[in-house]
C-alpha positions in Angstrom: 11.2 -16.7 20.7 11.6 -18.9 23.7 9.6 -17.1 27.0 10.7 -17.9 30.8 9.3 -16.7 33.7 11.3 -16.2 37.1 8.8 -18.5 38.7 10.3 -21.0 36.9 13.8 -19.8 37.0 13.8 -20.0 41.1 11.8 -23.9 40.8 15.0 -24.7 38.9 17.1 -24.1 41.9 18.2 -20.3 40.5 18.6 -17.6 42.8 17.3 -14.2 42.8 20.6 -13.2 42.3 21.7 -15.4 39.4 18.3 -13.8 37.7 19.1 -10.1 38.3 23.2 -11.2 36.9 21.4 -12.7 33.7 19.1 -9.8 33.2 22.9 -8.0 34.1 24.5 -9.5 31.4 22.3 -9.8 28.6 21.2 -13.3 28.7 17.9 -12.2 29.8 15.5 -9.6 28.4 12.6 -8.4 30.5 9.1 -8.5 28.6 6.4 -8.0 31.2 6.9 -8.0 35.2 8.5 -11.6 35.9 8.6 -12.7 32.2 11.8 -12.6 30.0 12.9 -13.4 26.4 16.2 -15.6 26.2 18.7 -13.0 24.8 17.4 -9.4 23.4 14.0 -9.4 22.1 13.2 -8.7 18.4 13.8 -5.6 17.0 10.7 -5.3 14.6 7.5 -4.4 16.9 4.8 -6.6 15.2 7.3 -9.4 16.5 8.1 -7.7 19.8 4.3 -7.4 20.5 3.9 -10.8 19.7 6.6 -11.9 22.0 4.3 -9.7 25.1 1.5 -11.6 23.7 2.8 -15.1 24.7 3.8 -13.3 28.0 1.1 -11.8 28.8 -1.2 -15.1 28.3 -0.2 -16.9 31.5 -1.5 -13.9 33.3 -4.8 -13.9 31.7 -8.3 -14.8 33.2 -9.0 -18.3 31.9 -11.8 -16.9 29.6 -9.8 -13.6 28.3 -9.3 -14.1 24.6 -6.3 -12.3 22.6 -8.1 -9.9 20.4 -8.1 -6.8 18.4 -4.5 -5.6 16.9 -2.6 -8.7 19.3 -5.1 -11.1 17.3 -4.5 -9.6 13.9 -0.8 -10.2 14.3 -1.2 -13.7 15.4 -3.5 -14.3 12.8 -0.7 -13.2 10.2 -2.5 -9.7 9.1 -0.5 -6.7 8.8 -1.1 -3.7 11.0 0.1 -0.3 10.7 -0.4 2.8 13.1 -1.9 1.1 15.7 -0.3 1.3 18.8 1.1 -1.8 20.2 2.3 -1.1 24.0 -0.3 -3.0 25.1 -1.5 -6.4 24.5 -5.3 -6.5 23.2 -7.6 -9.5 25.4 -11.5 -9.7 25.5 -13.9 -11.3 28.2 -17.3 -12.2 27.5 -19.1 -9.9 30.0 -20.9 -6.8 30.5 -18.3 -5.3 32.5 -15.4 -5.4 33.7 -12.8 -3.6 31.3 -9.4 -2.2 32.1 -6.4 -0.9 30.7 -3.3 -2.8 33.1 0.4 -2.6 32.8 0.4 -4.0 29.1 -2.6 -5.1 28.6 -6.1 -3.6 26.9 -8.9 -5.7 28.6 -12.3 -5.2 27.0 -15.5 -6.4 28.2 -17.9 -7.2 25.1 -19.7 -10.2 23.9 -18.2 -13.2 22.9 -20.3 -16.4 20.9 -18.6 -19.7 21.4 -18.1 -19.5 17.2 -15.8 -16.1 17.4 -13.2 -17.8 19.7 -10.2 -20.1 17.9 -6.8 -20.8 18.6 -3.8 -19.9 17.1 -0.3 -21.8 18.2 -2.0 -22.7 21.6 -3.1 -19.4 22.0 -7.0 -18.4 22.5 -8.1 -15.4 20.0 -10.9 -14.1 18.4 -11.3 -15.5 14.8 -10.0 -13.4 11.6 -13.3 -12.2 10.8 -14.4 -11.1 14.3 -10.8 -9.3 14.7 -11.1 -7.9 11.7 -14.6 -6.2 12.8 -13.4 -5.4 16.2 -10.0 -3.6 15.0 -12.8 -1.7 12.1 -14.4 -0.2 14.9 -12.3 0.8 17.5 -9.6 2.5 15.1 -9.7 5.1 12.2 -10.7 4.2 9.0 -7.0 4.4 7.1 -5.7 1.8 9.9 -8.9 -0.2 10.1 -8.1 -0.4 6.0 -4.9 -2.0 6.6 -5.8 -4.6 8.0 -9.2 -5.6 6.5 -7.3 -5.0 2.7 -4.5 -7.6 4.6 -6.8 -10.0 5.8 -9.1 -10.3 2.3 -5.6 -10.2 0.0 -4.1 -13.1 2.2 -7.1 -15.1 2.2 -7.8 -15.0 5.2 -11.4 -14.0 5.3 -13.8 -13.8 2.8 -16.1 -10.6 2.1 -18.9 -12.6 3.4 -17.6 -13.7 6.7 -16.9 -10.2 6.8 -20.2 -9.1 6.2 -21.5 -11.5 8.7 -19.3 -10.1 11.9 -20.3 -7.0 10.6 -24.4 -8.3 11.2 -23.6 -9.4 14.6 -22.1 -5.9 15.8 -24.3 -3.4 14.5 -25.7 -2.5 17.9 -22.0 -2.0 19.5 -20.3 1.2 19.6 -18.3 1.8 16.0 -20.5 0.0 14.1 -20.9 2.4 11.2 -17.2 3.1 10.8 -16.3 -0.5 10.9 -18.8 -1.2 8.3 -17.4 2.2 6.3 -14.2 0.7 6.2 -15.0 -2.7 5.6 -16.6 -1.5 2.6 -13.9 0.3 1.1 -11.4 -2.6 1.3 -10.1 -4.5 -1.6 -8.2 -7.6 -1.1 -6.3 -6.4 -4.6 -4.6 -4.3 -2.3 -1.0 -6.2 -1.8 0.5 -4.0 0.6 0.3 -1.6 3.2 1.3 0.9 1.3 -0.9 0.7 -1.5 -3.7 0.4 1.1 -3.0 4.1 2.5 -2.2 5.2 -0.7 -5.8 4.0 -1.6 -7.4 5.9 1.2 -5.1 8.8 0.5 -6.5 9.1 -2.7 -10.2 8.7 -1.4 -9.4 11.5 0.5 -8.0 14.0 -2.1 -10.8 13.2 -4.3 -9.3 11.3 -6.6 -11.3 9.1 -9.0 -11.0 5.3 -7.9 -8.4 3.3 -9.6 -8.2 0.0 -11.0 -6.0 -2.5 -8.9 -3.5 -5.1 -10.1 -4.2 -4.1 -13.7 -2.7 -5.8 -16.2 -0.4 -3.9 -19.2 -0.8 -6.0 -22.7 1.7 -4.4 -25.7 -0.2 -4.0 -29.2 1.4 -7.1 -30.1 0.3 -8.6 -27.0 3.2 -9.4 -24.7 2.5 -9.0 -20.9 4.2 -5.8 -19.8 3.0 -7.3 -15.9 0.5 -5.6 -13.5 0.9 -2.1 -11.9 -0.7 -1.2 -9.0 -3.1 1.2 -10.1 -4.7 1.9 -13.2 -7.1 4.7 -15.0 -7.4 3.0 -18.4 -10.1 5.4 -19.5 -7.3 8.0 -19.2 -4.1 5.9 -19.8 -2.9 6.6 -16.9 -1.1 4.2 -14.4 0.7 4.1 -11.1 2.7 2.6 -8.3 3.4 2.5 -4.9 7.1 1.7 -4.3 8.2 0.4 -0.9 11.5 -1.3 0.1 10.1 -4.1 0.2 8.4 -4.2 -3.5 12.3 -4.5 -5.6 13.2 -7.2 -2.8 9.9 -9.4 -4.1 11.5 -8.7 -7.5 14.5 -10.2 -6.8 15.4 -13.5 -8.6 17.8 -16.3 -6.9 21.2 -14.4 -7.4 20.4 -11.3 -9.1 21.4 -8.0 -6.8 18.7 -5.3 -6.1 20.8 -2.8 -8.3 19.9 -5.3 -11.2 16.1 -5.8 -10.2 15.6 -1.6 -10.1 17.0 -0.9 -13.1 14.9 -4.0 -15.2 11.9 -2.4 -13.8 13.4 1.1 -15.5 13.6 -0.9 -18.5 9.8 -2.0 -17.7 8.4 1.6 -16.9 9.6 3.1 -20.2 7.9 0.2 -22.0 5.1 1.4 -20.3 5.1 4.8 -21.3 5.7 3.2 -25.0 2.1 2.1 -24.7 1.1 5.2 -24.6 0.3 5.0 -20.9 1.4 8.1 -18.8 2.9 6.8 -15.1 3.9 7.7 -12.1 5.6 6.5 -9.2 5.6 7.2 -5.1 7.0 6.0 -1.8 6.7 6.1 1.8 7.2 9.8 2.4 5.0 10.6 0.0 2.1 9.0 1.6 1.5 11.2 4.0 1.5 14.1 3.7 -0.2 13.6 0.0 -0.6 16.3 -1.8 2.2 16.4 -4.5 1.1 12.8 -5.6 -2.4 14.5 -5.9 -1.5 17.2 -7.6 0.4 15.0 -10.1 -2.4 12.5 -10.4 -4.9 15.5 -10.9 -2.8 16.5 -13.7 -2.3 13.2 -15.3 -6.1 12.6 -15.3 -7.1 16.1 -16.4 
């Protein structure tokens, strides 16, 4: 989304007055003191914190790099609870941090190889972001995002391991690495990443991602999200989101959800017990762990 600034509305011969009418009327959308979106700003806030990001730059000390949660977005991760009012920047300094009107600025060490660029922009690189977000959040969030960044290819488990090396003095080291540990880049989604933890949490024994159902006559039944073969028992996590990936050119969602009924009981014809959550059933999680428990008894 296209970013002015007033500055540069007045150099084109506007007047304060025209500005305030625009802003008036809609045709302007404030983002950050003197910076506005053409038109209303995105609706979804991952984009909406992107379009602050791109604001916010400008502003910026010329050695302030976009980091933390701001960097994860750019680089394409997903992020969930993690609050986004604020734009996330580093400078390589011993001191020095702040929290300004919309921005986070952190004072931390910064090696010439953890800085890249994204669209123009100057951020921390995936694997540094990744460590910086695993220590500074708690450990179901900082999951999100690791599991994101290692299903998307974006790191690797050992470039993960090595910005893990180079903060083990810094403050959140040991959750960052707990975290780090525990993600899976078999984890597709956000939901199946909290589901993960949620699980963790209730003591439940650790699944099998992405496993694959094979008939006796040996026709692909497709992967589910999580698996207990020992006890044929399977899951999955269903989000929105997960029947719209289903969807072929043409065929309505009605159509997709009711092939994957067809799927499920051939499934359970395998003699594979299954079960099914979404959203609300995340958090809290007990009824899915009771029913798991259960299942797995």
């Amino acid at each position: 989304m296209e970013i002015t600034r007033r500055s540069e509305l007045l150099a084109s011969g506007y007047a304060p007055s025209e500005v305030r009418q625009f802003l008036r009327d809609g045709r302007l959308a404030p983002v950050r003191r003197g910076s506005y979106t053409l038109g209303a700003p995105p609706s979804q806030p991952e984009l909406r914190h992107l379009v602050a990001v791109r604001a916010a730059v400008p502003d910026l000390a010329p050695d302030a790099v976009i980091s933390h949660v701001s960097a994860a977005l750019l680089h394409g991760m997903d992020a969930w609870g993690i609050p986004l009012g604020r734009v996330g920047a580093t400078r390589s300094r011993r001191s020095g941090a702040r929290r300004g009107a919309g921005v986070h600025l952190r004072a931390a060490p910064l090696e010439p190889d953890e800085i890249t660029s994204v669209d123009g922009i100057t951020v921390t690189t995936r694997a540094r972001t990744v460590a910086d977000i695993a220590r500074s959040v708690p450990f179901e969030q900082a999951v999100v995002v690791a599991d994101s960044a290692l299903h998307r290819k974006l790191v690797t488990v050992g470039e993960l391991d090595g910005a893990l090396a180079r903060c083990v003095r810094r403050p959140g080291s040991p959750a960052a690495r707990r975290a780090i540990g525990f993600a899976d880049g078999l984890s597709e989604s956000v939901g199946e990443s909290r589901s993960r933890v949620a699980m963790t949490m209730a003591g439940i024994p650790a699944p099998v991602l992405q496993w694959e159902v094979v008939t006796r006559s040996g026709l692909s039944l497709g992967r589910v999200d999580f698996a207990w073969p020992r006890f044929r028992v399977v899951a999955e996590f269903d989000g929105k989101i997960k029947y719209g990936r289903l969807l072929r050119p043409g065929q309505a969602p009605g159509d997709a959800v009711f092939e994957e009924k067809i799927r499920e009981d051939a499934i359970r014809d395998e003699d594979l017990r299954m079960t099914r959550w979404t959203w609300r059933d995340v958090s809290p999680f007990d009824e899915v762990a009771t029913r798991l428990r259960y299942l797995l008894r």
